[in-house]
C-alpha positions in Angstrom: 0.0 0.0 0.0 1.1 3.3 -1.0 1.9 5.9 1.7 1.8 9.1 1.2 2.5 12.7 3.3 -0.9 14.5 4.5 -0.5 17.4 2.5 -0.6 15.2 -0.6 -3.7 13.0 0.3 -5.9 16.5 1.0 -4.4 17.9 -2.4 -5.9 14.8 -3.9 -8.7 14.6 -2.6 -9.7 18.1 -3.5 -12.2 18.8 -5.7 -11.2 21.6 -6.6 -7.6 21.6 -7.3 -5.3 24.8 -6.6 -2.4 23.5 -8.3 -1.8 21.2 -10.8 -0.2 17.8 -10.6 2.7 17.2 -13.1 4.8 14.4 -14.3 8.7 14.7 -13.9 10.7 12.7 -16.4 14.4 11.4 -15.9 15.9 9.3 -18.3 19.7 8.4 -18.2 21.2 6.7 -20.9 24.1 3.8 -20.6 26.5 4.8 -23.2 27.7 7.0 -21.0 25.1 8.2 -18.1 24.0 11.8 -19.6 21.0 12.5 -17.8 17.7 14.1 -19.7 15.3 15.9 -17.2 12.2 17.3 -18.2 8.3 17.8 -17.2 5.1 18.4 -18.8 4.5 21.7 -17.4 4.2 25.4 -19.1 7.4 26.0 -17.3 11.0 24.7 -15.8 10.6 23.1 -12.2 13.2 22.6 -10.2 13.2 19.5 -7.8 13.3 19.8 -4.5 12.5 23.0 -4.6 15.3 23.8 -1.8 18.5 24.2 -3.0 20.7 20.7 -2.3 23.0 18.4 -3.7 20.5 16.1 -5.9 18.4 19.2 -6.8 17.5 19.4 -10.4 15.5 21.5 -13.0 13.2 19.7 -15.4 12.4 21.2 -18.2 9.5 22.1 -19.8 8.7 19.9 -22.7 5.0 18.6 -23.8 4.7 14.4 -23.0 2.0 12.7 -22.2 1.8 9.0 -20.6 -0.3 5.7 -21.8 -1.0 2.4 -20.1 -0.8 -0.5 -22.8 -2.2 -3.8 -21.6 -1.7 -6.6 -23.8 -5.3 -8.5 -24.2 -3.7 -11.9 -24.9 -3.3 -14.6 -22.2 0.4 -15.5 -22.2 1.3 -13.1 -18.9 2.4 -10.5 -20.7 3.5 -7.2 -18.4 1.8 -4.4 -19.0 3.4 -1.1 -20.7 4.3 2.2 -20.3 3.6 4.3 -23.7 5.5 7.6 -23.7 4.9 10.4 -26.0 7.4 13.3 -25.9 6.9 16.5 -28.2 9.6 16.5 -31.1 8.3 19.9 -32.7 11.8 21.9 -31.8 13.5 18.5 -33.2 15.8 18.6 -29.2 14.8 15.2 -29.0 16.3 13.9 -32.5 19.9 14.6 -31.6 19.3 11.9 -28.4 17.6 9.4 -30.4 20.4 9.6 -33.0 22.9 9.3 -30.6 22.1 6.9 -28.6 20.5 4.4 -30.7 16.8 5.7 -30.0 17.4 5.5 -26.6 16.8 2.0 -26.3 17.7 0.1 -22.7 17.9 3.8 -21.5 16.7 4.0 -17.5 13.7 5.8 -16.6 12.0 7.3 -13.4 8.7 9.2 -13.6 7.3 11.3 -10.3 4.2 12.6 -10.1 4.2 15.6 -8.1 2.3 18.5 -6.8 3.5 22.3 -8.0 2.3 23.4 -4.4 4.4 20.8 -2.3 6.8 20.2 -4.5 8.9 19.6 -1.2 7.4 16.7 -0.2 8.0 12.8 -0.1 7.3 11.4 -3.5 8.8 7.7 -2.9 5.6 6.0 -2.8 4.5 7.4 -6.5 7.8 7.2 -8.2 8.3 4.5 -11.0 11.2 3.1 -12.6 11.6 1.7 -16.2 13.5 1.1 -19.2 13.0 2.1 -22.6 12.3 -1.3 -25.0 11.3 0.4 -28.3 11.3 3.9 -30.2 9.9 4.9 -33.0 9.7 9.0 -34.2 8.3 11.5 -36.4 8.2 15.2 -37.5 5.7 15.6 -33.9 6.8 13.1 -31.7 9.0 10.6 -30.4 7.2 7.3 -29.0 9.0 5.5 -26.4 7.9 2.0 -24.7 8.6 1.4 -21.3 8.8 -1.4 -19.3 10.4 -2.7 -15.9 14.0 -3.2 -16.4 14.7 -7.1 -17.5 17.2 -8.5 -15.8 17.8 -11.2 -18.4 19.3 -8.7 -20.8 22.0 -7.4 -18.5 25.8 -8.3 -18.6 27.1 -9.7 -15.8 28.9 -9.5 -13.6 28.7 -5.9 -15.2 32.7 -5.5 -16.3 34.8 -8.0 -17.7 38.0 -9.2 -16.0 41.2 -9.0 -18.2 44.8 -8.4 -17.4 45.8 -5.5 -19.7 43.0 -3.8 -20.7 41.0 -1.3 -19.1 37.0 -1.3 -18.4 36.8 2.8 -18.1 37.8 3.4 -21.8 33.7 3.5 -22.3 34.1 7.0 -20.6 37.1 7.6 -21.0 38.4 10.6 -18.7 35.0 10.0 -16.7 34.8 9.4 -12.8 36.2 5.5 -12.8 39.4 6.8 -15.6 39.9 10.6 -13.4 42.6 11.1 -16.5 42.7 15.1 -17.5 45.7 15.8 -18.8 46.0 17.7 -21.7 46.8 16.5 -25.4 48.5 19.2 -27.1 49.9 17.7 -30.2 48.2 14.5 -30.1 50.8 13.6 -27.3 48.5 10.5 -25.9 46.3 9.8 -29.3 43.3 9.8 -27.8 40.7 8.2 -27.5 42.8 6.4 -25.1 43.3 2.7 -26.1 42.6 1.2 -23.0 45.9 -0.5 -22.7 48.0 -1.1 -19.8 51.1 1.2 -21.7 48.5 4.0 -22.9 47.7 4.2 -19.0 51.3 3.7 -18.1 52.2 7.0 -20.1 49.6 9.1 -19.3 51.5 8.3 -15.1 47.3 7.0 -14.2 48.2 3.7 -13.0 46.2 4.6 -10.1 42.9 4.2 -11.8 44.0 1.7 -14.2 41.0 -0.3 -14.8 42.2 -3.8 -15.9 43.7 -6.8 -13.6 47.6 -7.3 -13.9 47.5 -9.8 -11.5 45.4 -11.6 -13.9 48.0 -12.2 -16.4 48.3 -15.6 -18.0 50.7 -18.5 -16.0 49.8 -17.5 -12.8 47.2 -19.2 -10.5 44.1 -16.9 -8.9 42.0 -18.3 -6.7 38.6 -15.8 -6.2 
């Protein structure tokens, strides 16, 4: 059962409502974690309203939400069918970059423009985008829960020499920031145990030396 602050259950209960209730959308995508916040309001929110370390604003972009329920009898789970405005064409340059979005992670809140400061957990709901399709108006996302089925693991891969944080490279697993005047390093860094070795970040190296072949590890 879903619990939620008194403030909220007398705004819902109103019958006349004072302020609106909204949807906040984040979606994070795995290439590389960039975060897309937005809401279907006339205008930005930010959330929590008081400033903190999560605090974000959410844009103001029309979307709209749809149940799909499959009507067959093979236990399929329902669906999420998200409809995001693509007029201004700020949503194509996501789509095209990261492959329409697809396993991207979703959470949508449904909050309260009057108490935007209260506790939310009990309505928020997590997801992950299955299939896209676009045109000049829209961009159509499916959402479902996330399947577990369809993710590596264990989530990085064990080698001796080679390093797991070339997938964001300089990000907060590589911490490299030197600079590369002349092409001094060739990035993109190789991931290689030498590339690490001469940019002196051995420290974060993100492979397994130890792991080299001839040698026995027991884990």
């Amino acid at each position: 059962m879903i619990k939620l602050p008194p403030n909220l259950i007398f705004s819902k209960n109103l019958l006349g409502q004072t302020a609106p209730w909204i949807l906040l959308l984040r979606v994070v995508f795995p290439q590389d974690g960039t975060m897309l916040h937005i809401c279907n309001n006339t205008e930005n929110v930010f959330f929590p309203p008081s400033p903190s370390l999560d605090r974000q604003e959410y844009f103001a972009i029309p979307f709209d939400l749809d149940f799909v329920v499959s009507q067959d009898s093979k236990g399929t789970i329902p669906q999420l069918q998200l409809r995001i405005s693509n007029e201004t064409r700020a949503m194509q340059g996501y789509l095209e970059q990261y492959s329409g979005g697809i396993e991207a992670s979703t959470l949508i809140i449904p909050v309260n423009t009057d108490h935007l400061g209260e506790d939310y957990t009990g309505l928020k709901l997590n997801g992950e985008v299955s299939a896209c399709y676009s045109d000049d108006s829209w961009v159509y996302w499916t959402i479902g829960p996330p399947n577990p089925l369809t993710k590596r693991f264990p989530y990085d891969s064990y080698t001796a020499l080679n390093c797991n944080w070339t997938r964001v490279y300089r990000g907060v697993e590589c911490k490299f920031s030197g600079a590369d005047p002349g092409g001094q390093y060739k990035d993109p860094c190789p991931g290689s145990y030498d590339a690490c070795l001469a940019r002196n970040n051995l420290i974060n190296f993100g492979g397994h030396p130890g792991l080299q072949s001839g040698k026995l590890r027991v884990v």
